[in-house]
C-alpha positions in Angstrom: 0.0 0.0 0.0 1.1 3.2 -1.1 2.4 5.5 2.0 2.0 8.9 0.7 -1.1 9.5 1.7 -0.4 8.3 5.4 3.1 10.6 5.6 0.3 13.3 4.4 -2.6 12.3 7.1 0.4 12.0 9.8 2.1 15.5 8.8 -1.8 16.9 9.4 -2.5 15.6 12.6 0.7 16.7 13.7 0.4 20.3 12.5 -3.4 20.6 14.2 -2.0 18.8 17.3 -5.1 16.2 16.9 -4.8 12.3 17.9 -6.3 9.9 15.5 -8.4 6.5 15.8 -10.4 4.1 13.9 -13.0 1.7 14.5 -12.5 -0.8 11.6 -14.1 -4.1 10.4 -13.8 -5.1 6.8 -10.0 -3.7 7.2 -9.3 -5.6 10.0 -6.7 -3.0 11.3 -5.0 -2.0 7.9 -6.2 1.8 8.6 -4.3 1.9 12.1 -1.7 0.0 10.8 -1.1 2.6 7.8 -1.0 5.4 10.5 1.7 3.3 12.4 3.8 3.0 9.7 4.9 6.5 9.4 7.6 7.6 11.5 6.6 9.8 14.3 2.7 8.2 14.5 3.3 8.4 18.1 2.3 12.0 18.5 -1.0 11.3 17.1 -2.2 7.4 17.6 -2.6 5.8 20.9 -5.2 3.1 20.1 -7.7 1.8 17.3 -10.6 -1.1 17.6 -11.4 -3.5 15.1 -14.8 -4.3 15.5 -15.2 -7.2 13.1 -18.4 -8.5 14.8 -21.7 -6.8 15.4 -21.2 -7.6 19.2 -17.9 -5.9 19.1 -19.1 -2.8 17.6 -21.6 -2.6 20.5 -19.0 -3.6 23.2 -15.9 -1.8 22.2 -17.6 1.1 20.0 -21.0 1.6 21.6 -22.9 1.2 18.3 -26.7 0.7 19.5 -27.7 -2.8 18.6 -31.1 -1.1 17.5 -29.3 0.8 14.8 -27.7 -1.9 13.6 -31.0 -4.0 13.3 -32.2 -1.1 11.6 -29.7 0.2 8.9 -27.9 -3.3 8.7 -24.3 -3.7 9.6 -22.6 -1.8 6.5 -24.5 1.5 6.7 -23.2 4.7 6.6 -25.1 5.3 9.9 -23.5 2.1 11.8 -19.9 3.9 9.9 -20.6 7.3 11.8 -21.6 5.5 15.3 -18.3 3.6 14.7 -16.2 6.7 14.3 -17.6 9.0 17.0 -17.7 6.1 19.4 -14.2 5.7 18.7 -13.2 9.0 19.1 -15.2 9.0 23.0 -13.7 5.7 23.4 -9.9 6.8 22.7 -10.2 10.4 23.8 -9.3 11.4 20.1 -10.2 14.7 17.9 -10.5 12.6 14.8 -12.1 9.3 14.6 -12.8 7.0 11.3 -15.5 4.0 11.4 -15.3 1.2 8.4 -17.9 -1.3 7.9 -18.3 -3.1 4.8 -18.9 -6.4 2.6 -15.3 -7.3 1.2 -16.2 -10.8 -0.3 -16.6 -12.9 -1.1 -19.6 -13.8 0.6 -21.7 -11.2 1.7 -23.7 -8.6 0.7 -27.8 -7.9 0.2 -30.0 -5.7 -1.9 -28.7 -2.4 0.1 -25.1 -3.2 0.1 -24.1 -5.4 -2.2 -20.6 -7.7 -2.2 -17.7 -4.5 -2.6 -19.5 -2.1 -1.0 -18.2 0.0 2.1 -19.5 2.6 4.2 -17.5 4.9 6.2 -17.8 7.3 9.4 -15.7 10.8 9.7 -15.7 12.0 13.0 -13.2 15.8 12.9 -13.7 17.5 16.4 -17.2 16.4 16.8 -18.5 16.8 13.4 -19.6 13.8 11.7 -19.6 13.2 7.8 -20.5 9.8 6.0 -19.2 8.5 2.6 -20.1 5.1 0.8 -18.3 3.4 -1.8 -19.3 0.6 -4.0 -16.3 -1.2 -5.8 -17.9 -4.2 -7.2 -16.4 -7.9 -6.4 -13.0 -6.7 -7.1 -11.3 -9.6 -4.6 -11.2 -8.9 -0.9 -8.0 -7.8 -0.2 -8.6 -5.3 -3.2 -11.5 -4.6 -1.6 -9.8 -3.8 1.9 -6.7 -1.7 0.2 -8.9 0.6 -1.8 -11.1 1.1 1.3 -8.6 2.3 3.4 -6.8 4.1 0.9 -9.9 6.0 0.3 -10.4 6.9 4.1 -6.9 7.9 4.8 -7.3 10.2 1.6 -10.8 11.5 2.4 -9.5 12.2 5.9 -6.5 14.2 4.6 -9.2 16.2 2.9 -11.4 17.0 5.7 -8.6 18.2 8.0 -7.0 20.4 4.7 -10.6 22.0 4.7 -11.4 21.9 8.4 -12.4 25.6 9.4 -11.3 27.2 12.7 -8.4 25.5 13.0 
């Protein structure tokens, strides 16, 4: 995976003096382990979840089991619970949730098998995105996803007013 963008995301959080987390599950940890693998991550990670099951997205994240039963596990609302809990959780300023179908099994009529939902939670202010990449192959699956939220978090702290 290409480390650019998590030099970039690092060099940010650094500069704003904010400390980062993720609440992952399709990723299984690749997000956090991006962030760790740039030189000085200390100053901004202490501690990331991977919430692969719906129970430990509950337990660890304090996603409401009532809003998983009623936007299903990859929503872009179970994505946002995931990152602010996170965030409250850790004590961070900046907190991204991933939930997704990576393959190959999975999937329904509302997400279907490549699809991922994420949570962006930037000093209490939450934004969603989804992404639908098809049955590309899992790891594909897992690589673009967290390239995507390392690059669309880079993007919300470069336009992040008051700060």
């Amino acid at each position: 995976m290409d480390n650019y963008s998590f030099d970039r995301l690092v060099a940010l959080l650094i500069e704003k003096n904010y400390r980062v987390t993720a609440a992952e599950s399709c990723t299984g940890g690749l997000f956090c382990a991006g962030v760790v693998s740039v030189a000085d991550a200390s100053k901004v990670f202490d501690r990331g979840f991977v919430t692969y099951s719906e129970a430990a997205k509950t337990a660890l994240v304090g996603v409401p089991p009532e809003m998983i039963a009623g936007y299903g596990v990859v929503s872009e609302q179970t994505a946002a619970a995931m990152a602010k809990g996170a965030c409250i959780k850790a004590g961070a300023d900046v907190g991204v949730g991933i939930t997704g179908f990576a393959g190959p099994s999975g999937g329904d009529q509302f997400a279907p098998l490549g699809t991922v939902c994420f949570g962006f939670c930037v000093g209490g202010s939450v934004s969603t995105a989804r992404m639908d990449w098809g049955a590309i192959g899992r790891n594909s699956v897992r690589e673009a996803a967290v390239r995507f939220a390392c690059e669309k978090l880079c993007a919300l702290l470069e336009t992040e007013t008051g700060a």
